[in-house]
N, C-alpha and C positions, 0 to 999 in steps of 0.2 A: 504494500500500500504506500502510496505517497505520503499525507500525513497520519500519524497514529492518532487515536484517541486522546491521547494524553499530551501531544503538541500540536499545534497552530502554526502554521508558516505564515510570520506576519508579511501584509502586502505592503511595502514602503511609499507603493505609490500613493498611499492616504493619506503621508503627510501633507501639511501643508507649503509649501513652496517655501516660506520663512524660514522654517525650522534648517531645509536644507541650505538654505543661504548662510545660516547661521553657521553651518556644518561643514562649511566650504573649505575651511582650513584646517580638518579635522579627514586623517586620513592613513590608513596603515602604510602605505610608503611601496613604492617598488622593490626599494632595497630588502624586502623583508618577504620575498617570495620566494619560494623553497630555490627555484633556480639562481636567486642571488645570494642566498645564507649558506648552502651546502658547500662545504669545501670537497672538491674532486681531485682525483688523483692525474699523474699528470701522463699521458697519451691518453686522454678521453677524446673520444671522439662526436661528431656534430649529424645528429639526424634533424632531414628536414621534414616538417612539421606544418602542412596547409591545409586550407580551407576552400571546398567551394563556393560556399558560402560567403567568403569574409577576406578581402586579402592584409598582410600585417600590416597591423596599425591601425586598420578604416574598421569603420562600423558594423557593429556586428546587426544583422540583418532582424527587425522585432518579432517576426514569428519566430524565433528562438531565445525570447525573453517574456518574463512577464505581462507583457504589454500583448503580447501577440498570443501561439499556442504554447507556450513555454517548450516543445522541442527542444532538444539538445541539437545541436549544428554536427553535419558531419566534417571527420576529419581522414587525412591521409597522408603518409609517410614512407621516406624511403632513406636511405644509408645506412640500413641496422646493421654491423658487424657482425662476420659470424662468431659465432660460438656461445649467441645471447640465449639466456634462458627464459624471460620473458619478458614485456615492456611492460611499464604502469605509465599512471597517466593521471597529473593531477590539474584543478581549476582553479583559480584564486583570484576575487578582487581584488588588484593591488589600492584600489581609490578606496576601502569601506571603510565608514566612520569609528571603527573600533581599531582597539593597541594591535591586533596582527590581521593582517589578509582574511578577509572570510574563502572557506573554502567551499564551490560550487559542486564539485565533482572528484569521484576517485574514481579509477578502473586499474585494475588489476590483470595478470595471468594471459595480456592481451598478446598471440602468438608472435613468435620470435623470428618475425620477418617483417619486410615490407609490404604494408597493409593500409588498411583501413575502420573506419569505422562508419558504419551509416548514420543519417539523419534522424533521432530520434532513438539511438542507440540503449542512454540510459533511462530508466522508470523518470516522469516529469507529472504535474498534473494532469490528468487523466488520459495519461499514456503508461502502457504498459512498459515500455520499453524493449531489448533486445535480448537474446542470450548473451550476457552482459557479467563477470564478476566486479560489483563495483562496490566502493567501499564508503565510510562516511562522511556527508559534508558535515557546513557548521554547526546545521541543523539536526543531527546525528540521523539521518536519513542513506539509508544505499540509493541514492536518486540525483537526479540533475536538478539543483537550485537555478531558476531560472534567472539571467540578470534582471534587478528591480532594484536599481539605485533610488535614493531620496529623488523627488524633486527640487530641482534646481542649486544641485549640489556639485551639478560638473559634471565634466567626460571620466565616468570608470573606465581602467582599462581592466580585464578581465586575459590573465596570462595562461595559459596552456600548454603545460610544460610535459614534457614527453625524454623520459629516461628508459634506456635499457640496462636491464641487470644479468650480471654472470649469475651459476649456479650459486645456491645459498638458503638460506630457512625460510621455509615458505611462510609468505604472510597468514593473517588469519582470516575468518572468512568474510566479516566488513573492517577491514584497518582503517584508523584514522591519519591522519596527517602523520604525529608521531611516529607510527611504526612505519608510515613508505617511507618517513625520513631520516628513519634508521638504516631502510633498508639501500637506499638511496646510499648513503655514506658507507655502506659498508661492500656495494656491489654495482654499482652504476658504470659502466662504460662506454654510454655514450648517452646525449640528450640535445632535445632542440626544444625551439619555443615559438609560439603563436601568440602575439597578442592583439584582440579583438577589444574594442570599447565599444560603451552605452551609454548616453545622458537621456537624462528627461529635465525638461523643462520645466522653469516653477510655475507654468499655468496664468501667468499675470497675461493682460494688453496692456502693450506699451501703450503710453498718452494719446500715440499723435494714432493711432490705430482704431482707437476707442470710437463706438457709432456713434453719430451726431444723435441727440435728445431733440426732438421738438419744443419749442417754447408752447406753452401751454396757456 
């Protein structure tokens, strides 16, 4: 199931545009996503990491956000080294208002070649998703958090980082951040990254925009 009983995935887009104004300078940082914290070993090597959907940097496309169907976007990749044992694959807000990156998505166990993933891959609201081992966002959900930045908080960008790892102890069966970044540090040999942004606007009209009133 998407959300349990017992959590609510709040929708951000109810706040109101203020708040996220106010929020503008409040932001976990890029430096703070697994691809720039993890220290690697040195002949690691560069897989690349695209989108049909979305090329890096530009905008990630709304039926793959909140705003739209929440669909996960597809991905595909190619330079995996031999001898990998399996790739993971994680999501992160580097723009969210909180001390570290929120995390959108995990996949795990994803086969040890150059591949893909289809559109709508992992579980999202009211999608089932794919044959999928995916692990938990920040939500503690096995599921695709869909982007829903504040309004009027800015361009998040939303990074997509894609590590392969040698043989080594299998994760478990939803890892969180944590454990892939253990794993990550202890087995990675090679990684690339995608990064896709979302803004929403704070909903105002500008002045000169505003419809004429009739005098009455």
């Amino acid at each position: 199931m998407w959300a349990s009983d017992a959590y609510v995935v709040p929708m951000l887009e109810k706040l109101p545009g203020a708040i996220g104004q106010a929020l503008s300078g409040v932001r976990a940082g890029l430096d703070d996503i697994v691809f720039n914290t993890v220290g690697l070993r040195g002949g690691h090597g560069t897989l690349q990491l695209t989108s049909l959907a979305f090329a890096d940097h530009a905008p990630i496309p709304q039926r793959y956000t909140a705003d739209g169907e929440g669909l996960s976007p597809p991905l595909a990749w190619t330079g995996v080294p031999a001898g990998v044992a399996e790739l993971v694959l994680i999501v992160e807000d580097a723009d969210s208002p909180t001390p570290h990156p929120l995390v959108h998505a995990i996949a795990v166990d994803l086969p040890p070649e150059d591949g893909h993933l289809a559109e709508g891959a992992w579980p999202s609201p009211d999608h089932e998703g794919l044959a999928l081992h995916a692990g938990r966002n920040s939500y503690l959900q096995a599921a695709w958090l869909p982007p829903d930045p504040p309004p009027g908080h800015g361009p998040h960008r939303y990074a997509f980082q894609l590590y392969a790892l040698a043989e080594g102890e299998a994760l478990g069966e939803t890892p969180g951040r944590d454990a892939l970044v253990e794993a990550i540090r202890a087995r990675a040999v090679a990684s690339g990254l995608l990064i896709g942004t979302y803004e929403r606007g704070d909903g105002s009209i500008p002045v000169g925009d505003a419809p004429a009133v009739a005098a009455g």
